[in-house]
N, CA, C and O of each residue as an XYZ file, in Angstrom:
464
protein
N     -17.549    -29.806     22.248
C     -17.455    -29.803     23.699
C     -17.062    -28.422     24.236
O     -17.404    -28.226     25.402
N     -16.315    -27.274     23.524
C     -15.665    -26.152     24.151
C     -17.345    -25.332     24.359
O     -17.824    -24.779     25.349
N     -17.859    -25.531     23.106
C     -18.827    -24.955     23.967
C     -19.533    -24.939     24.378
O     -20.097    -23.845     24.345
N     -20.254    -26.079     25.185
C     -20.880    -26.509     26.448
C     -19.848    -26.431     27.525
O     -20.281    -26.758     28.630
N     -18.363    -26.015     27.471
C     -17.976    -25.869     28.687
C     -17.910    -24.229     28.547
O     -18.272    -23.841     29.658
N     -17.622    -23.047     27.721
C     -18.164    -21.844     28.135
C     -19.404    -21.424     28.406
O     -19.702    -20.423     29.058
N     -20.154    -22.227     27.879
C     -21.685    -22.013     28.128
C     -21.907    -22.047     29.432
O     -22.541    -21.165     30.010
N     -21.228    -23.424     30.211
C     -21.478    -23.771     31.699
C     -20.456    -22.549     32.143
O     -20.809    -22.307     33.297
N     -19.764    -21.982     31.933
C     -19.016    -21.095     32.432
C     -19.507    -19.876     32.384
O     -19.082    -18.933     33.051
N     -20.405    -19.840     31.611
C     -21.422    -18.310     31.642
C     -22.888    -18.543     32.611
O     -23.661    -17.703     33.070
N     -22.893    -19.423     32.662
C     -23.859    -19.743     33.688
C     -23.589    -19.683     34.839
O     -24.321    -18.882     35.420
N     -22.985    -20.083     35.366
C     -22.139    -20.049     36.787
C     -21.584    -18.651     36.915
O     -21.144    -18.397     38.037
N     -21.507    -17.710     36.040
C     -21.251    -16.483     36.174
C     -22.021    -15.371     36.437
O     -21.876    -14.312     37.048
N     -23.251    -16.153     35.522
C     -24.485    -14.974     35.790
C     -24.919    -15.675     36.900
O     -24.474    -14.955     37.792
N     -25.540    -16.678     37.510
C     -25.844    -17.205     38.655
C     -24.996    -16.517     40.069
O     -25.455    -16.434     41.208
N     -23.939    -16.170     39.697
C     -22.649    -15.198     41.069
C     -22.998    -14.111     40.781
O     -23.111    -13.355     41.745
N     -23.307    -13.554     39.469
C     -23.550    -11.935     39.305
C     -25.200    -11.837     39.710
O     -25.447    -10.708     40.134
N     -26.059    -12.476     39.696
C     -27.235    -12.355     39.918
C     -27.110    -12.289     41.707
O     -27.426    -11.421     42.522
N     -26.628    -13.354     41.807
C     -26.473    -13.603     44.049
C     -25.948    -12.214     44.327
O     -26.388    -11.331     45.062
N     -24.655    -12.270     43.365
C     -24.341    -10.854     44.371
C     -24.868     -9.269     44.200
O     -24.352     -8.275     44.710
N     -26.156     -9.332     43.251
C     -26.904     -8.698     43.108
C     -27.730     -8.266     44.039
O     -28.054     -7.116     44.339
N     -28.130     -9.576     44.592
C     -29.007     -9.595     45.869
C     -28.014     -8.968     47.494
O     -28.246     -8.306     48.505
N     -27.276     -9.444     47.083
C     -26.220     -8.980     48.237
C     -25.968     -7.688     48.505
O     -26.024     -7.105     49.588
N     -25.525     -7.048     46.822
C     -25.269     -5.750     46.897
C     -26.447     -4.601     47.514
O     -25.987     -3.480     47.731
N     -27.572     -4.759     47.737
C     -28.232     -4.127     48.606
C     -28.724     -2.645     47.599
O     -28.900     -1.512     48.048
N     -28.832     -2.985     46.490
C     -29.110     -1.660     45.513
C     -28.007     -0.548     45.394
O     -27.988      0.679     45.496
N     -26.656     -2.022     45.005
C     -25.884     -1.510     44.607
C     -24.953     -0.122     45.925
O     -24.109      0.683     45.533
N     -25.371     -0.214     47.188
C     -25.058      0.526     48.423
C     -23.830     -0.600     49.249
O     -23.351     -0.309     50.346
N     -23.515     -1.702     48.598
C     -22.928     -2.395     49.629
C     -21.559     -2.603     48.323
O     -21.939     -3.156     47.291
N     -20.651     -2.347     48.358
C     -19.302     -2.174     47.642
C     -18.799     -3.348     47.296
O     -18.908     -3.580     46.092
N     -18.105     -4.463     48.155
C     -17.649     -5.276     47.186
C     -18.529     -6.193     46.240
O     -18.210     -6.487     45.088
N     -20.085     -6.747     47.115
C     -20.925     -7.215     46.165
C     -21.376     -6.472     45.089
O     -21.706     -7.246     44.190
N     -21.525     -5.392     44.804
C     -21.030     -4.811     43.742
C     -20.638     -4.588     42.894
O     -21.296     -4.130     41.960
N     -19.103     -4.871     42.847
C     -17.757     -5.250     42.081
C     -18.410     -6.469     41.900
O     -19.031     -6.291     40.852
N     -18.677     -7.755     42.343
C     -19.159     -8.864     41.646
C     -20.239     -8.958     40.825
O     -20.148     -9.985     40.151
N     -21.327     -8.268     40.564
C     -22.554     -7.807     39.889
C     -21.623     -7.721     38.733
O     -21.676     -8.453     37.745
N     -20.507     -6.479     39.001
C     -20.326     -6.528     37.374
C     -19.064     -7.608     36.727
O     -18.729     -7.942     35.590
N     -18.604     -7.923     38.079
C     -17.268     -8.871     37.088
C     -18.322    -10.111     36.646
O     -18.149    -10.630     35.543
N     -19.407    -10.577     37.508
C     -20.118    -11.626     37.489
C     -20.640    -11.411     35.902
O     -20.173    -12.115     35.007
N     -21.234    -10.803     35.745
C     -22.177    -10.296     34.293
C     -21.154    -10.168     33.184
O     -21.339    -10.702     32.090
N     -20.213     -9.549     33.434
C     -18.961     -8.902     32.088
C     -18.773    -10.428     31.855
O     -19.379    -10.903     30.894
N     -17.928    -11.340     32.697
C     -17.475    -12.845     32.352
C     -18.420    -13.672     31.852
O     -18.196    -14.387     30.876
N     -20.036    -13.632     32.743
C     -21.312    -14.535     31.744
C     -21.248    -13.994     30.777
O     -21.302    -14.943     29.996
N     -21.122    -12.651     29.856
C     -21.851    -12.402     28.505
C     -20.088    -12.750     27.684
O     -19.979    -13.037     26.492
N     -19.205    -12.663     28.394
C     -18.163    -13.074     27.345
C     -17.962    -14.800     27.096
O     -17.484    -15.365     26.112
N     -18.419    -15.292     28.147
C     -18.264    -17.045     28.260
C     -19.362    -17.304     27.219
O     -19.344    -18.191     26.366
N     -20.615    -16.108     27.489
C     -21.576    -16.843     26.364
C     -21.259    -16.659     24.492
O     -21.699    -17.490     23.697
N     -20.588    -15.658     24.134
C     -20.042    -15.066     23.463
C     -19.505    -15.965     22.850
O     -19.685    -16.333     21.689
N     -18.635    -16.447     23.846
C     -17.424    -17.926     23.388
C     -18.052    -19.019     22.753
O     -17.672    -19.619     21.748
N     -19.120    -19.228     23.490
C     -19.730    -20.080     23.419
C     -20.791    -20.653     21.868
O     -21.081    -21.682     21.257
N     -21.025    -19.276     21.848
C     -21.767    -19.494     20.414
C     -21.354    -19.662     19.168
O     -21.915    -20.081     18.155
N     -19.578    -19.013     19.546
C     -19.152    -19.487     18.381
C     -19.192    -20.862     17.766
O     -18.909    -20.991     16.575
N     -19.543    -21.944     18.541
C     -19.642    -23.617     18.707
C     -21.254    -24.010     18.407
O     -21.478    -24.963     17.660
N     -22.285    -23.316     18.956
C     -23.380    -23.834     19.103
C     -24.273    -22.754     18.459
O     -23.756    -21.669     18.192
N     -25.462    -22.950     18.213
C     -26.392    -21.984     17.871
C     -26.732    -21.103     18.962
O     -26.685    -21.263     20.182
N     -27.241    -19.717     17.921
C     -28.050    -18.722     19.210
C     -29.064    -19.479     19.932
O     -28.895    -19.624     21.143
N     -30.170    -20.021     19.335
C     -30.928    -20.611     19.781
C     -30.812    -21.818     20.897
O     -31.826    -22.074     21.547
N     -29.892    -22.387     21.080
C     -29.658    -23.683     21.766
C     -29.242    -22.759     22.598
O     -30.117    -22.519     23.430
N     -28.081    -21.996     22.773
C     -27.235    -21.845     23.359
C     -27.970    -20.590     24.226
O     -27.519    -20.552     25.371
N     -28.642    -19.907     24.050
C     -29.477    -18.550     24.725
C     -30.443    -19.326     25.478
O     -30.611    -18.867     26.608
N     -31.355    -20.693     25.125
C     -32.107    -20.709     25.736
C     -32.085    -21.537     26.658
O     -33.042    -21.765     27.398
N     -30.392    -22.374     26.743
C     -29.760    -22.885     27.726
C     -29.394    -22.109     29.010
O     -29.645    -22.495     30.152
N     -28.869    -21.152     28.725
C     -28.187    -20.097     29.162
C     -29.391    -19.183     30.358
O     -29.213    -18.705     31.478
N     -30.665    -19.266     29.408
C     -31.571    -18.442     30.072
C     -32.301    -19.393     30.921
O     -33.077    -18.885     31.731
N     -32.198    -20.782     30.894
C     -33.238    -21.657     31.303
C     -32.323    -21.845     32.311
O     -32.496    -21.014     33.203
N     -31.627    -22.429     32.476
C     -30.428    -22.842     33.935
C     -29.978    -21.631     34.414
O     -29.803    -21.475     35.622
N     -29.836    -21.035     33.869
C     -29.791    -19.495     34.490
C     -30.890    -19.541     35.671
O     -30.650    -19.844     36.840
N     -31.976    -19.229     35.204
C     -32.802    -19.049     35.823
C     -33.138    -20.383     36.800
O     -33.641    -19.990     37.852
N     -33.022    -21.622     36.755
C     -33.395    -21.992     37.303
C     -31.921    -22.813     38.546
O     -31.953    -23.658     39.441
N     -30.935    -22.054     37.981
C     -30.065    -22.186     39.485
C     -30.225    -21.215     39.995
O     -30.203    -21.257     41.225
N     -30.426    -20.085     39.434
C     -30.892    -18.463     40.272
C     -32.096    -18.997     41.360
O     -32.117    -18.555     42.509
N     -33.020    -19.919     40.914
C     -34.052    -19.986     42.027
C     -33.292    -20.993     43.210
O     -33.178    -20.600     44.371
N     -32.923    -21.984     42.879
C     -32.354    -22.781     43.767
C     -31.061    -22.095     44.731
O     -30.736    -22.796     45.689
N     -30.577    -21.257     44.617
C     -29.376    -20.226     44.943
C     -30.256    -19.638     45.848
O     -29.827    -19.616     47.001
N     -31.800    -18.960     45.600
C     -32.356    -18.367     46.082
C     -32.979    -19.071     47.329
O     -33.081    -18.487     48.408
N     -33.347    -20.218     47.148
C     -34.162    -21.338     48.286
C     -33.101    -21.604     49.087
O     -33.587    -21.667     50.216
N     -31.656    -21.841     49.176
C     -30.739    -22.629     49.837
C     -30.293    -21.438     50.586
O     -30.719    -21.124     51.697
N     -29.317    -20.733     49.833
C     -28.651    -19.366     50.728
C     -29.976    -18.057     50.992
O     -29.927    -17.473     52.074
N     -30.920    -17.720     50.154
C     -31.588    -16.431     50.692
C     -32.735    -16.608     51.232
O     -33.347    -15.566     51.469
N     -33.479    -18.036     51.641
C     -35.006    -18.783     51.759
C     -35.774    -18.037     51.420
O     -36.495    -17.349     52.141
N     -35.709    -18.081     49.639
C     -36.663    -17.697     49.613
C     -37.672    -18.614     49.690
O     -37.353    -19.616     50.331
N     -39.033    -18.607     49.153
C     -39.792    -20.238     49.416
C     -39.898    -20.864     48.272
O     -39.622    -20.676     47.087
N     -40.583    -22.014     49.245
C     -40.043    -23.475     48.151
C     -41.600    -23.889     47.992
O     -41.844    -24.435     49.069
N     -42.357    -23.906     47.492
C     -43.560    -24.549     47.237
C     -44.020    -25.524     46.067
O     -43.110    -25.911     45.333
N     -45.051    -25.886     45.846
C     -45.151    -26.999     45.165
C     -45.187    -26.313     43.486
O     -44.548    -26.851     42.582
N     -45.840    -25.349     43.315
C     -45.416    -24.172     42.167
C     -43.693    -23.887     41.763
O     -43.067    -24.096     40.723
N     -43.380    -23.452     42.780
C     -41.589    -23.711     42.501
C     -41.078    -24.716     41.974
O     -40.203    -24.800     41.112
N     -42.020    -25.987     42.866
C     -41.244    -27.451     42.082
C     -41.643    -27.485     40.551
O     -40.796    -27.836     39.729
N     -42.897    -27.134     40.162
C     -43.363    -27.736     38.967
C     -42.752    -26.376     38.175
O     -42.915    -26.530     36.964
N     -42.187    -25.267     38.447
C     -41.798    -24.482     37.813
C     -40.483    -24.716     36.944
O     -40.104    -24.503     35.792
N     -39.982    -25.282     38.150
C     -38.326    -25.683     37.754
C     -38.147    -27.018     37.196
O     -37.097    -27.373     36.660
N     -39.195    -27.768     37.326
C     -39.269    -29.331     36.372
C     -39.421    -28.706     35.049
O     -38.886    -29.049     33.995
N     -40.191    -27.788     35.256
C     -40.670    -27.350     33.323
C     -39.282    -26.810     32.966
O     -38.813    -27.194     31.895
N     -38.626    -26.047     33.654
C     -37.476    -25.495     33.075
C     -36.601    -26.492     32.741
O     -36.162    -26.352     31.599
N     -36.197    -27.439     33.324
C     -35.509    -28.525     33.356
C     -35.522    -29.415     32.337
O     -34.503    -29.774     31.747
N     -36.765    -29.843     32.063
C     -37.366    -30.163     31.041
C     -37.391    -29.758     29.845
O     -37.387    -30.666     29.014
N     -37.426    -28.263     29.277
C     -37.059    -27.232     28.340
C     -35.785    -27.628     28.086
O     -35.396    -27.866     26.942
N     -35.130    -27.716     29.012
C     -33.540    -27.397     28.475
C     -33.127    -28.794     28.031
O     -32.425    -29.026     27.047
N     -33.581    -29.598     28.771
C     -33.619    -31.039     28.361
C     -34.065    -31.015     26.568
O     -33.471    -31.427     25.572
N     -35.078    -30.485     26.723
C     -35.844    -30.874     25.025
C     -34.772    -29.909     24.492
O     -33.652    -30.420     24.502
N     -34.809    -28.950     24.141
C     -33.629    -28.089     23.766
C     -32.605    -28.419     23.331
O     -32.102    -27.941     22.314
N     -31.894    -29.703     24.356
C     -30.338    -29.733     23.797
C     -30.731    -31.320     22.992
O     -30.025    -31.770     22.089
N     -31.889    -31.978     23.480
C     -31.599    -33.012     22.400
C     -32.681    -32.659     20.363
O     -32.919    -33.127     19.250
N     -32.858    -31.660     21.173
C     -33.332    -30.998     19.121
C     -32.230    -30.679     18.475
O     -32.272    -30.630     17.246
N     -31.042    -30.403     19.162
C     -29.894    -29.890     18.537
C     -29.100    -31.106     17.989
O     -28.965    -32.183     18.569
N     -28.508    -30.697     16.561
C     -28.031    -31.911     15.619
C     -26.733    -32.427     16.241
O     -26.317    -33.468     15.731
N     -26.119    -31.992     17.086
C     -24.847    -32.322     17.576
C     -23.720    -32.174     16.406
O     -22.568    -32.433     16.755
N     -23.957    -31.747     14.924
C     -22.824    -31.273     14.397
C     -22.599    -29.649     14.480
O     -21.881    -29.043     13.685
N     -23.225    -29.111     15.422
C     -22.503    -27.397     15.870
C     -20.994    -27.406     16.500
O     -20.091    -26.637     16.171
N     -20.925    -28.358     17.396
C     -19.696    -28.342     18.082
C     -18.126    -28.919     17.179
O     -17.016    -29.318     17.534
N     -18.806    -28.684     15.909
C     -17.457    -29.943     15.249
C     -16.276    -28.529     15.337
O     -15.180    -28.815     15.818
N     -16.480    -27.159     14.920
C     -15.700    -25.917     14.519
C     -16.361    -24.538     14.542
O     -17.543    -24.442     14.213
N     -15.821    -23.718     14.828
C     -16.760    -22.336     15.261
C     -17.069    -21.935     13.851
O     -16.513    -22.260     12.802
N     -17.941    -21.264     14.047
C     -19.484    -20.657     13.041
C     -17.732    -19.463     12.966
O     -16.800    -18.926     13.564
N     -18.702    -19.853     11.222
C     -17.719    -18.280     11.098
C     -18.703    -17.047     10.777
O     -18.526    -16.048     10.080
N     -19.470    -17.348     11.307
C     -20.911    -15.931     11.306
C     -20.222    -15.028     12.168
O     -20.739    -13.953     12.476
């Protein structure tokens, strides 16, 4: 369980470091900024944490799949970007991925951290 909860904790991190990416204005707007990088430094250490529990594989392509697909929804709600019927079937597939993803995984990763 610890690490599906740093995992979700690196997600939610890069998802704030990605927004305030958009915010920061190419890096010209100061405190969004400072969140770009606290946002990013905390996702790659939560993911870090995280793997010690789960595989690279499960755990990266979790990470990259909800990543990305709360980055779009973040994007439709607060920045509009658009929402079309391509978006929908984009983010079902992602959804879906991550879905297949975590049930290929044997569920004995989480018993004690990898000592790799």
């Amino acid at each position: 369980m610890k690490g599906y909860i740093f995992l979700s904790l690196s997600i939610v991190c890069e998802v704030f470091g990605t927004s305030m990416l958009k915010l920061s204005n190419g890096f010209t707007v100061l405190l969004p900024s400072f969140g770009v990088v606290l946002g990013f430094v905390l996702a790659f250490y939560f993911l870090a944490l995280s793997l010690k529990y789960i595989s690279l594989s499960l755990g990266y392509g979790i990470w990259a799949g909800a990543g990305t697909g709360l980055t779009t929804l973040v994007g439709i709600v607060f920045f509009k970007d658009t929402f079309n019927v391509i978006t929908f079937i984009s983010l079902a597939v992602i959804i879906l991925g991550v879905i297949l993803l975590n049930s290929s995984s044997s569920g004995k990763e989480e018993e004690k951290p990898s000592s790799a």
